[in-house]
N, C-alpha and C positions, 0 to 999 in steps of 0.2 A: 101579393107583392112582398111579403113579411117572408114567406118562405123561400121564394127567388132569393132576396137578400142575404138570409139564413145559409141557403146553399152554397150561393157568392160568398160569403164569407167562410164557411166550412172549407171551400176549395181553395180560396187564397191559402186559410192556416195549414194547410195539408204541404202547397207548393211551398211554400216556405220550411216548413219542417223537412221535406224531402232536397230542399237545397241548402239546408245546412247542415243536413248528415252526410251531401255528399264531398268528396274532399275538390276542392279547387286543385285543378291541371295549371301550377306556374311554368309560364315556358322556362326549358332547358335551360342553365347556363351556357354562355357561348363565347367563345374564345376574343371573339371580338374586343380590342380595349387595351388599356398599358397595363405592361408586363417588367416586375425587375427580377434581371437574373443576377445571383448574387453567388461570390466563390465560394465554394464550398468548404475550402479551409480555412478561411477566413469568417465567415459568415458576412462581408462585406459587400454592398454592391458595385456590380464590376457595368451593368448598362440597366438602359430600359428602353425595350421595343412594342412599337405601337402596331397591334394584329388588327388590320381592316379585313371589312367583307366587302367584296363586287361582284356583282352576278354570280353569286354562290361560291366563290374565289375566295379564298383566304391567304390574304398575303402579312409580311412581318418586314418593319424596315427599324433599323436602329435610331431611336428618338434621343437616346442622351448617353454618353460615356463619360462614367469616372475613370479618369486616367489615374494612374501611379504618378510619383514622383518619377522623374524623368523620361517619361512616355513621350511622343509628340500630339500635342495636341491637332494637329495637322496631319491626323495619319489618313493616308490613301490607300486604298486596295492596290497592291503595286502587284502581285501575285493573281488577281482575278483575270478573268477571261470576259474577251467581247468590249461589248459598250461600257461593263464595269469597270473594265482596268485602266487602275489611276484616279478613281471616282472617291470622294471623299468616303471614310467608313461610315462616319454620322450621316443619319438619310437614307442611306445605303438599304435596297431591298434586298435581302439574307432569307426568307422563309416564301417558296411558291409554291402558288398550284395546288393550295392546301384546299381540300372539297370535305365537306360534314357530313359525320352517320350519326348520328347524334350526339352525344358527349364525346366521340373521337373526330378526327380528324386526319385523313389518309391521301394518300396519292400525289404527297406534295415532294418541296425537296427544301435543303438549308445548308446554304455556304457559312467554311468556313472563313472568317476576310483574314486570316493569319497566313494562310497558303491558297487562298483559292480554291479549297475541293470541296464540291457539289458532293451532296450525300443525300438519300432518300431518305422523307422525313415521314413520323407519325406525332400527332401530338393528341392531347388527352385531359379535358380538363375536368373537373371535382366536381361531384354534384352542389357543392356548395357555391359552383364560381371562384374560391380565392385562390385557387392552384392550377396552375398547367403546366403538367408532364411533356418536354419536347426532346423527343430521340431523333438523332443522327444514325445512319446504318448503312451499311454496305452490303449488296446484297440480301439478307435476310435482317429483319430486323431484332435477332438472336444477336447477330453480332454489331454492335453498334454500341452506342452513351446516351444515357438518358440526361437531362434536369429537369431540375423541378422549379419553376418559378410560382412568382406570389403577383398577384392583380394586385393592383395603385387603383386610389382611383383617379378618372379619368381626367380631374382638374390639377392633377399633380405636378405636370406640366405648367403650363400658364401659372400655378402659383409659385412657381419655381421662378419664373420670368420677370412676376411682379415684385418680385425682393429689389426694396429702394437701394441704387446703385450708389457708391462709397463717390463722394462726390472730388473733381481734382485738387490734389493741394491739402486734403484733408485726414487726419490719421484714423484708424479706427477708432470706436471710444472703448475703455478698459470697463467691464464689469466688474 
């Protein structure tokens, strides 16, 4: 019995030693999740779209716009085609049909809501998760525009929402 036990225990210490020399497989990062795209001359944020997965489907819809001064905040896609046209831009689904090869992301497409043109998209994101590359292209994806956006995280929304609302009749207060 003394030597079973000896055994038993030699071979637990072994499986253990062989499962922490070997490296842990973290899944992929995956595109999934809020995304702020910010100008690039400015280094300002101009939106942030929210990239779901559905049955292997990766789509992008615009979850929040910084407007400029003088924008309307009421902008519709007046230029899109279909059920789009006239559809608020906020909400607005801009990124489809996007399918995973592993950290890429191919065979989709992405409207622009300024003029309505559809463009063949690839996107690409960092082994780290906090960057995804999304190009717009025309025909080859030689000729096309890249950006590069940064991962939020995903509560950055709703805490954005829960900011206590300036109440009526009342001024702000001066710091």
């Amino acid at each position: 019995m003394c030597a079973s036990l000896h055994r038993s225990m030699v071979a637990a210490a072994v499986l253990l030693v062989v499962a922490a020399a070997s490296p842990l497989h973290a899944a992929e990062p995956t595109a999934a999740g809020l995304w702020e795209q910010v100008d690039e001359k400015t280094g300002k944020p101009e939106s942030w779209f929210k990239i779901t997965e559905r049955n292997g489907v990766y789509e992008g819809t615009i979850a929040k716009i910084f407007f400029k001064p003088g924008e309307d905040p009421n902008w519709v896609c007046d230029k899109c085609q279909g059920a789009e046209k006239g559809r608020p831009v906020l909400g607005l689904m801009l990124i489809k049909g996007m399918q995973r090869n592993g950290l890429s992301y191919e065979n989709g497409t992405i409207m622009d809501p300024r003029d309505g043109s559809v463009y063949r998209a690839l996107m690409r994101v960092s082994p780290d998760g906090k960057k995804l590359e999304v190009r717009g292209y025309l025909g080859i994806s030689l000729f096309g525009q890249s950006q590069v956006w940064n991962r939020l995280p995903d509560n950055a929304l709703s805490a954005q929402d829960t900011r206590p609302a300036a109440r009526p009749g009342t001024a702000p207060q001066k710091k």
